[in-house]
C-alpha positions as CSV (number, residue, x, y, z in Angstrom):
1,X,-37.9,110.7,32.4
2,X,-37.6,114.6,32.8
3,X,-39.7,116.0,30.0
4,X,-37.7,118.0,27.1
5,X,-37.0,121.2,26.7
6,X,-39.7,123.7,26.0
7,X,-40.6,127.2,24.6
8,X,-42.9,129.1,26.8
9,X,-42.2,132.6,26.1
10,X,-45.1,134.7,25.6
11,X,-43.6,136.5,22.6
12,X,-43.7,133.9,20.4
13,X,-46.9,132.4,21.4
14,X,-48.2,132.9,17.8
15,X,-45.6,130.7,16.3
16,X,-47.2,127.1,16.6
17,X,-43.6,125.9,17.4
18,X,-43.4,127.8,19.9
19,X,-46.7,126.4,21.2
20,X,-45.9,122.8,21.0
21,X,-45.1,120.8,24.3
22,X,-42.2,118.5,24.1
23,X,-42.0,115.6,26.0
24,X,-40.3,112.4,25.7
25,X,-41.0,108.5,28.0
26,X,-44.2,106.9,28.9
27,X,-44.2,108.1,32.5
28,X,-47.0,110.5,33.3
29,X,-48.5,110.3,29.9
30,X,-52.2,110.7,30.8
31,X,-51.4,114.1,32.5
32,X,-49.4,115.6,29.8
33,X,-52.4,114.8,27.0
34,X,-54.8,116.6,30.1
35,X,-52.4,119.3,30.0
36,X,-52.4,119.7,26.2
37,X,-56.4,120.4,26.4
38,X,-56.3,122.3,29.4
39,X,-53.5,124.8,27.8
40,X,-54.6,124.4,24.7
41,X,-51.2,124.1,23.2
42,X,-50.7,120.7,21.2
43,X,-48.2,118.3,22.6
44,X,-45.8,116.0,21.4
45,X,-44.7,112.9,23.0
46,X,-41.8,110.9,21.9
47,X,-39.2,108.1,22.8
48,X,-42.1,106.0,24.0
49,X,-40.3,102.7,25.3
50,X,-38.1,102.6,22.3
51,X,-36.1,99.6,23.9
52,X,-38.8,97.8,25.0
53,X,-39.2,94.4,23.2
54,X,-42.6,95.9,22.5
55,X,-42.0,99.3,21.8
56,X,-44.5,102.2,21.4
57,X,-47.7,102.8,23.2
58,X,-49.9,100.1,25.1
59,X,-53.4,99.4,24.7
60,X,-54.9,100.7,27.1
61,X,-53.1,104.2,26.6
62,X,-54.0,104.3,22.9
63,X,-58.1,103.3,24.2
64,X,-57.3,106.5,26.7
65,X,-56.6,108.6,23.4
66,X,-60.1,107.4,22.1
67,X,-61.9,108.6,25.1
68,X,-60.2,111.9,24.9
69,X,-61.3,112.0,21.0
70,X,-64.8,110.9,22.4
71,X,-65.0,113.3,25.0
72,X,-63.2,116.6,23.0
73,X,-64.7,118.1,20.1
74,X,-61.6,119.0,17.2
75,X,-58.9,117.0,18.9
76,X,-56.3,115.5,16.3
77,X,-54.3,112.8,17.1
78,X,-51.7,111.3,15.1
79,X,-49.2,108.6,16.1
80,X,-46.6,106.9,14.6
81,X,-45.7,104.2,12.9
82,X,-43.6,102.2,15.4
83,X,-46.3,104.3,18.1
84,X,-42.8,105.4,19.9
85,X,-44.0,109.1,19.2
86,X,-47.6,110.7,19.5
87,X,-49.3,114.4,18.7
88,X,-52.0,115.6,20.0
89,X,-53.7,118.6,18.8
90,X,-56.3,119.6,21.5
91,X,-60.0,120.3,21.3
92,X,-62.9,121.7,22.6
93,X,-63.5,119.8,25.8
94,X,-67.2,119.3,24.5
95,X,-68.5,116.6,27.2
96,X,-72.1,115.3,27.1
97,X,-73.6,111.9,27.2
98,X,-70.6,109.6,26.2
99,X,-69.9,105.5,26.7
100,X,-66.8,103.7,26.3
101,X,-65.6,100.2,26.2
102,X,-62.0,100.5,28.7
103,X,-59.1,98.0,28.1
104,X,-59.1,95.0,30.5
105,X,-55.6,95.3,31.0
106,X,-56.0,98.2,33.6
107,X,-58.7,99.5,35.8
108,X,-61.6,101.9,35.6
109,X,-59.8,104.3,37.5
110,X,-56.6,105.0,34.9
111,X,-59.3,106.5,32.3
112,X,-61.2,108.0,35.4
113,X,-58.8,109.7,37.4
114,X,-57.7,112.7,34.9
115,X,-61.2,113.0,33.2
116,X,-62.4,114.0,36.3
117,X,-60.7,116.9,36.2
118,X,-61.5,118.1,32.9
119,X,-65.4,117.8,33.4
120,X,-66.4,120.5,35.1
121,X,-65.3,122.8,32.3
122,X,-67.0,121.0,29.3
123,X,-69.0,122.8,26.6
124,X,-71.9,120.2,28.0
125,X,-72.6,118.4,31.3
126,X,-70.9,115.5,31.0
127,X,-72.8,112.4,31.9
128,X,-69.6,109.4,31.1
129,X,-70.6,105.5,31.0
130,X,-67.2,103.2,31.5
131,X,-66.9,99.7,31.4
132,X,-64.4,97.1,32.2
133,X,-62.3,96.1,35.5
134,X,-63.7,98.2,39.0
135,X,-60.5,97.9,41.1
136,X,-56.9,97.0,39.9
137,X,-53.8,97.4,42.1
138,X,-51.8,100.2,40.3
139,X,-54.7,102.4,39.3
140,X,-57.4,104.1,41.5
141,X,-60.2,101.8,42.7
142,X,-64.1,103.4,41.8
143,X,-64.6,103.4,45.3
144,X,-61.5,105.5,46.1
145,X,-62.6,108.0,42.8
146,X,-65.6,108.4,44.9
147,X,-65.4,108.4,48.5
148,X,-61.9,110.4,47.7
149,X,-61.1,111.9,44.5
150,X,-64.9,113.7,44.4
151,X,-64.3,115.1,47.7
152,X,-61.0,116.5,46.8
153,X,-62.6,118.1,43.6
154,X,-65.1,119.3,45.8
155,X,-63.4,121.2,47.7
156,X,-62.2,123.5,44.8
157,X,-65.4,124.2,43.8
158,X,-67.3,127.5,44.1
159,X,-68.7,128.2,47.6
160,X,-71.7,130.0,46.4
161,X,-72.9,127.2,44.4
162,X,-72.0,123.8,46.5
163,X,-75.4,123.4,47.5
164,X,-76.4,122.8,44.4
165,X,-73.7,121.3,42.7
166,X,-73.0,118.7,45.4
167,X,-75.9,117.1,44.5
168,X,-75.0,117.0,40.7
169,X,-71.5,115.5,41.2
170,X,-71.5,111.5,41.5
171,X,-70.1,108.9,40.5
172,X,-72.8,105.5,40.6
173,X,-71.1,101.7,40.2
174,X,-74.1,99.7,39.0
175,X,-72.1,97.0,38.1
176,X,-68.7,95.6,39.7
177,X,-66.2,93.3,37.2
178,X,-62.6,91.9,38.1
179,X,-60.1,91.1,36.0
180,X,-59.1,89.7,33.5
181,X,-62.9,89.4,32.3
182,X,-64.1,92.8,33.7
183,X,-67.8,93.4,33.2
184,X,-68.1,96.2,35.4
185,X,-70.3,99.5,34.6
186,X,-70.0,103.0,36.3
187,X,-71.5,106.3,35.6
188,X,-70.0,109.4,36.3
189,X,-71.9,112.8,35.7
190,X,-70.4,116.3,36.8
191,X,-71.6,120.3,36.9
192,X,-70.4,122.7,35.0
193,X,-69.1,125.9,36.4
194,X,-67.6,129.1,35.7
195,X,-64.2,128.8,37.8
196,X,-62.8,126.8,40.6
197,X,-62.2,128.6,43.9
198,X,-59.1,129.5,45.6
199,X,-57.8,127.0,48.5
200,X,-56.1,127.6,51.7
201,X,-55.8,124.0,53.5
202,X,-53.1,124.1,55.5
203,X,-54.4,122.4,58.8
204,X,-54.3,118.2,58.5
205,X,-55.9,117.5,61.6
206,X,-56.0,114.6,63.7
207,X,-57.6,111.6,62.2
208,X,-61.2,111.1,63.6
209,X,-62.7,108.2,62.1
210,X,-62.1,105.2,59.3
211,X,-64.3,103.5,56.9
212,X,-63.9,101.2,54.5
213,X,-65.5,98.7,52.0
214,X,-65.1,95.0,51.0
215,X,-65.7,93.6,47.5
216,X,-66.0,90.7,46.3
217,X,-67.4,89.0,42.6
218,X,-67.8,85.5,41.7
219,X,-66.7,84.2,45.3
220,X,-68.4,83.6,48.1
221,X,-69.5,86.3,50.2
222,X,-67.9,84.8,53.2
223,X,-64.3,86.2,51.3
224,X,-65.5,89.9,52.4
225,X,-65.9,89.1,55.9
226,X,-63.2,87.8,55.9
227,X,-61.5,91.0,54.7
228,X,-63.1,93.2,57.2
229,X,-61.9,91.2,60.1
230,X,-58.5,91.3,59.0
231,X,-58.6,94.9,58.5
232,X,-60.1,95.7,62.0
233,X,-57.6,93.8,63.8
234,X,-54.9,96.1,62.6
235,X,-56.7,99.3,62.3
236,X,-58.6,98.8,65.5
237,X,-56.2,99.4,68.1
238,X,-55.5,102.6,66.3
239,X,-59.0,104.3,66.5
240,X,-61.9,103.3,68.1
241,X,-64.3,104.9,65.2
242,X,-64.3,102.2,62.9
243,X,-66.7,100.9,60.1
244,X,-66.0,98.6,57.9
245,X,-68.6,97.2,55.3
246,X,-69.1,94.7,52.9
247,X,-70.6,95.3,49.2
248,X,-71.3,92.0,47.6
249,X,-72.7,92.0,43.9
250,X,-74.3,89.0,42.2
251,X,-75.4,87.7,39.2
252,X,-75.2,89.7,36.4
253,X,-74.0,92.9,38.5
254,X,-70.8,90.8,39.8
255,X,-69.0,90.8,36.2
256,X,-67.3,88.3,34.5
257,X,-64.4,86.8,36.2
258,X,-63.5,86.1,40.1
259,X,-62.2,88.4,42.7
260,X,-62.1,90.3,45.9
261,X,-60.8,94.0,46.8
262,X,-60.4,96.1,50.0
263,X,-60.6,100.1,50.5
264,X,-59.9,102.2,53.4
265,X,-60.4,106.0,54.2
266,X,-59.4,108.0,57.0
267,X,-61.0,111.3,57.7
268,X,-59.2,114.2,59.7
269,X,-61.2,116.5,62.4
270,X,-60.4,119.4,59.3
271,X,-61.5,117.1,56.4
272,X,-58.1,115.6,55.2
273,X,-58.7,112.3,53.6
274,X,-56.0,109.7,53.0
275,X,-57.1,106.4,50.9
276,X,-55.3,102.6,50.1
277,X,-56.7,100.1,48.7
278,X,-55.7,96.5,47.5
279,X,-57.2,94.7,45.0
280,X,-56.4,90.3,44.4
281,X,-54.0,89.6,41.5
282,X,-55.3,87.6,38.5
283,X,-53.3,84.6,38.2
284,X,-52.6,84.5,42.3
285,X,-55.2,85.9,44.5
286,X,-53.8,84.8,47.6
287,X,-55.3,84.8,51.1
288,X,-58.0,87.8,51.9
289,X,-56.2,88.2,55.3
290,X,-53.0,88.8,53.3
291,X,-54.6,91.7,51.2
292,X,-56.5,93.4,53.9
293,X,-53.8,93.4,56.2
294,X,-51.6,95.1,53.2
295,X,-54.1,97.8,52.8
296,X,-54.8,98.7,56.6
297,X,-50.5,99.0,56.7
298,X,-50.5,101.0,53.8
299,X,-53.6,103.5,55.1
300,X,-51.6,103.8,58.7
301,X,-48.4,105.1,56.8
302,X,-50.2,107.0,54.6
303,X,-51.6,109.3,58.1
304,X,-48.0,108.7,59.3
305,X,-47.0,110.8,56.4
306,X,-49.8,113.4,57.6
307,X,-50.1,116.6,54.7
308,X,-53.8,117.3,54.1
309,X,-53.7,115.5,51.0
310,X,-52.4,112.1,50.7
311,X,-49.7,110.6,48.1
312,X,-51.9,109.4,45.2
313,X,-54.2,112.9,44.8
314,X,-51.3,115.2,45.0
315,X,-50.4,115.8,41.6
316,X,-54.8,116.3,41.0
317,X,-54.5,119.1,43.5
318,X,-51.8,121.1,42.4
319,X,-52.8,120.7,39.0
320,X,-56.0,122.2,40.4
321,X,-54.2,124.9,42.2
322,X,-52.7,125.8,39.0
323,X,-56.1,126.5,37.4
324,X,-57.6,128.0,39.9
325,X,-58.3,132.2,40.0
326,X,-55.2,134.5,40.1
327,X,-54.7,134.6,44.1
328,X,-52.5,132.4,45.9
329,X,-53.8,129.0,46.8
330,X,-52.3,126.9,49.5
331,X,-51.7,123.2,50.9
332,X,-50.0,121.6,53.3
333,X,-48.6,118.5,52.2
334,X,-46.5,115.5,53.7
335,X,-43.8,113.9,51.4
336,X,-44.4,114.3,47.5
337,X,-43.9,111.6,45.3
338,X,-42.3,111.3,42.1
339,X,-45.7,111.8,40.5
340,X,-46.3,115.0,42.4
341,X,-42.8,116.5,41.4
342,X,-43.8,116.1,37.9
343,X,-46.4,117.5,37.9
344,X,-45.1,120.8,38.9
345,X,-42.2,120.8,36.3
346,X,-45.1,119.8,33.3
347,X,-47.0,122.7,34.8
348,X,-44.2,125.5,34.3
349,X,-43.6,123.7,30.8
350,X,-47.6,123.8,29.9
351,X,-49.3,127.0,31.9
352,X,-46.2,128.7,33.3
353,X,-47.3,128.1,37.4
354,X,-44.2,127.9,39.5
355,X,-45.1,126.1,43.1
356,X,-43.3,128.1,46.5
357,X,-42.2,125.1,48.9
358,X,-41.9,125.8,52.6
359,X,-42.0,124.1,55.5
360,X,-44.7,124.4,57.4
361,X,-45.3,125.6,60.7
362,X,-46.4,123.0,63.1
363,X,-48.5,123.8,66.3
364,X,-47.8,122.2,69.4
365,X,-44.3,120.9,68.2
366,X,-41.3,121.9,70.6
367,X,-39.1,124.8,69.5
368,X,-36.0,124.3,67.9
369,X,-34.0,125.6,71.1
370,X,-35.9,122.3,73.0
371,X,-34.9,119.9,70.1
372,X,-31.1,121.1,70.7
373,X,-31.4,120.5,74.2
374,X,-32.8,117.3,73.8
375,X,-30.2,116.1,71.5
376,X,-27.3,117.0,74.1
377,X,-28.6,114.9,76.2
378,X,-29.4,112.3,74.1
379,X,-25.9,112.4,73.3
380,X,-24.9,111.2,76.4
381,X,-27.1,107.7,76.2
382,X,-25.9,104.7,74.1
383,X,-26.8,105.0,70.3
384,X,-29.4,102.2,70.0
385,X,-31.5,104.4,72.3
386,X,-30.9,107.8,70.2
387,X,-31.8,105.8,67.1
388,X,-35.2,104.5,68.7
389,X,-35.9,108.6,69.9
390,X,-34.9,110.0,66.1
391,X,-37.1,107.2,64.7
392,X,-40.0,108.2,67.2
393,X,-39.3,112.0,66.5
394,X,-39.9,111.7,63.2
395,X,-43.0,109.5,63.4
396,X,-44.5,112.1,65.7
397,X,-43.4,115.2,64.0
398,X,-43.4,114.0,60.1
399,X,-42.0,116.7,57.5
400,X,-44.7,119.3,56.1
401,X,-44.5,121.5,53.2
402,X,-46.6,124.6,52.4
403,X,-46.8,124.3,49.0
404,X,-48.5,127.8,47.3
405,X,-48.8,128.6,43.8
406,X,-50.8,131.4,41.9
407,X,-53.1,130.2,39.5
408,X,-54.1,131.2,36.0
409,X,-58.0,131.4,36.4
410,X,-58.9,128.5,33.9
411,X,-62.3,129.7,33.1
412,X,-63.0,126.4,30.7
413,X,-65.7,126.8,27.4
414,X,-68.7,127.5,28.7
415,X,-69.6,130.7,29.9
416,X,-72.0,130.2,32.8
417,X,-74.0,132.8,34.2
């Protein structure tokens, strides 16, 4: 749902009610209480599935407020009785050694994902022990968070000081855990730095190489195999550079209840990364063929889409261009998605950034004079043959957008020298 009106004006930025964030459905809730503490302007979230049969907040959002409370020093939350309305009063992003106990009901990657985002700018260096379910279809696998959300962060980080940071910035899975019975462990541990660094990554690339990696707990290891062959008969007739490997845990590491998961990466000659994963359903795993085949379709359309960023780490980077230093940052991206969009709108609401969207220029395409001419022709063919040619066109030549934003040089808490 589109959030609520707000009051942004800078006049009235001493009034607390002018301060407060207004929002109102459960979509994109995660962001919006990121927002809050990145802003520093508390935020109020109401109309939270009123006419569900269940109304109010889930489980697993109310254990994401804890780890916020956990990971913030001063943050106030206080939600409802019928938990259809929240407020959060944000803190001091105070980091430091913390562990928590995630719901089963989603994976890893839903606490993960935003938190990410927020440690580099802690009071401490954050060193962050979760536990519960690895990979989960609907939320970001801990193999995507590192072989792809890390490198994205990365990328906004200081040049002078990569070296050094690089090494700092990890993300460990000592134990894996599927659901319903989880079990896994990871550890994530970030830098702390002074500010990000302005982008400019407009050029996607042509895809040079794909790797993936096969899970599997409480089966037999054959089930991983039997993943990677799937996948390679798909993706290897698209590029020869392919490596596919299989990560089998056991014992004690393998967690507490049966099941099998797939991720794929693609890597660009100019460092785009586009990511899909799949991961077997708890009640009806299926086939491994089924799953890995899903996940090699879904990586191919994700490069169809081309952008330099792929569909489910938009709305990280422009919430990263947004805090970024006051120069214009700027990315080429393919379709957005609803998440993406958003984003953008809660980030005029919350730190007044307004995004600039234009297509982008596309080397090596035909001019739009040649496209004319090639339509009047086409014209004069039947129209099953100029529907194959559009369809072709516009798999060869997908839509970019330049998408450039000046940011507002979010310095975070600790003053680094």
């Amino acid at each position: 749902m589109a959030p609520a009106a707000t009051s942004s004006t800078a006049g009235a930025a001493s009034d607390p009610k002018s301060r407060l964030l207004r929002f109102t459905g459960h979509r994109n809730f995660r962001q919006r209480l990121i927002l809050s503490l990145i802003s520093q302007r508390p935020v109020r979230i109401d109309s939270i599935r009123p006419d569900s049969s269940s109304p109010g907040i889930r489980d697993f959002e109310a254990n994401f407020l804890r780890l916020i409370e956990k990971i913030t020093n001063g943050s106030h939350v206080e939600i409802s009785y019928t938990g259809t309305s929240i407020l959060l009063k944000p803190g001091v992003i105070a980091g430091g050694k913390v562990v928590h106990e995630c719901s089963l009901t989603r994976g890893i990657g839903y606490w993960l994902e935003w938190i990410v985002v927020l440690a580099p700018f802690a009071k401490k260096e954050v060193a962050l022990t979760l536990r519960g379910v690895t990979n989960m279809d609907g939320d970001l696998g801990v193999d995507t968070i590192r072989t792809v959300t890390l490198p994205h962060l990365s990328l906004f980080l200081p040049l002078d000081s990569v070296s050094t940071l690089a090494s700092s910035l990890e993300l460990r899975i000592s134990k894996r855990g599927s659901a319903p019975g989880g079990g896994g462990e990871v550890h994530f541990r970030c830098p702390l730095i002074k500010h990000l660094s302005t982008i400019n990554f407009t050029a996607p690339g042509r895809i040079k190489k794909i790797r993936g990696i096969a899970t599997c707990t409480r089966v037999s290891p054959q089930i991983a195999n039997r993943l990677i062959d799937s996948a390679r008969s798909i993706l290897g007739r698209y590029i020869p550079d392919l490596y596919l490997f299989a990560d089998v845990y056991r014992g004690e590491d393998s967690g507490k209840s049966p099941g099998f998961a797939i991720t794929l990466l693609s890597t660009s000659t100019t460092g785009a990364i586009y990511s899909a994963e799949a991961a077997s359903a708890t009640e009806n795993p299926g086939l491994p063929e089924d799953l890995a085949e899903r996940a090699a379709r879904q990586l191919l359309e994700e490069i169809s889409e081309n952008g330099c960023v792929d569909k489910s780490h938009q709305p990280m980077v422009l919430l990263l261009m947004a805090m970024s230093p006051m120069d214009v940052a700027r990315v080429t991206m393919g379709r957005m998605g609803a998440n993406a969009v958003m984003m953008m709108r809660d980030l005029k609401s919350a730190l007044g950034v307004e995004f600039k969207i234009s297509t982008a220029e596309q080397q090596g395409l035909p001019s739009k004079e040649q496209e004319s001419d090639d339509d009047e022709e086409d014209d004069d063919g039947d129209e099953e043959a100029n529907a194959k040619r559009e369809m072709l066109k516009k798999l060869a030549q997908p839509e970019l957008y330049t998408v450039s934003c000046v940011g507002v040089n979010f310095g975070g808490f600790k003053k680094v020298g």
